[in-house]
C-alpha positions as CSV (number, residue, x, y, z in Angstrom):
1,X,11.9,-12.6,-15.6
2,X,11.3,-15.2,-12.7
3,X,7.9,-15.7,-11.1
4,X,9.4,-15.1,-7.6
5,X,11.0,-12.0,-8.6
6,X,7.6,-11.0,-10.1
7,X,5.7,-12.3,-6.9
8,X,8.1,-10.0,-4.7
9,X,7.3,-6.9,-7.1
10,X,3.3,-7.6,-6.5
11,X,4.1,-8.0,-2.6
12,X,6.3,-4.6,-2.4
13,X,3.4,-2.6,-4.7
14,X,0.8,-4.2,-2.4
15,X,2.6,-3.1,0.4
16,X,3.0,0.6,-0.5
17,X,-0.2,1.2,-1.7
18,X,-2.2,-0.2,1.5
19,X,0.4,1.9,3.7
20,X,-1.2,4.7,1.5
21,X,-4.5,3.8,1.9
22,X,-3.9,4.2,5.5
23,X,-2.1,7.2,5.3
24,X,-5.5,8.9,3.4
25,X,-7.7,7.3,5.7
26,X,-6.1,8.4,8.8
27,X,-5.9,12.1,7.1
28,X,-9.6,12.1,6.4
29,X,-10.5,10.8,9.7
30,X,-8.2,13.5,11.7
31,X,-10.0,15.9,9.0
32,X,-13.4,14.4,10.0
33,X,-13.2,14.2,13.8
């Protein structure tokens, strides 16, 4: 396995979990408010 194609798996898992993270935190502040 290459180190770019390695790099681009860390950059796509990154990715997806920070769209998550927003995802949760808009829920809970739509909960909140």
């Amino acid at each position: 396995m290459r180190a770019e194609s390695f790099f681009t798996l860390i950059e796509i898992f990154i990715i997806f979990v920070y769209n998550k993270f927003l995802l949760i935190k808009d829920g809970l502040s739509l909960n909140v408010g």
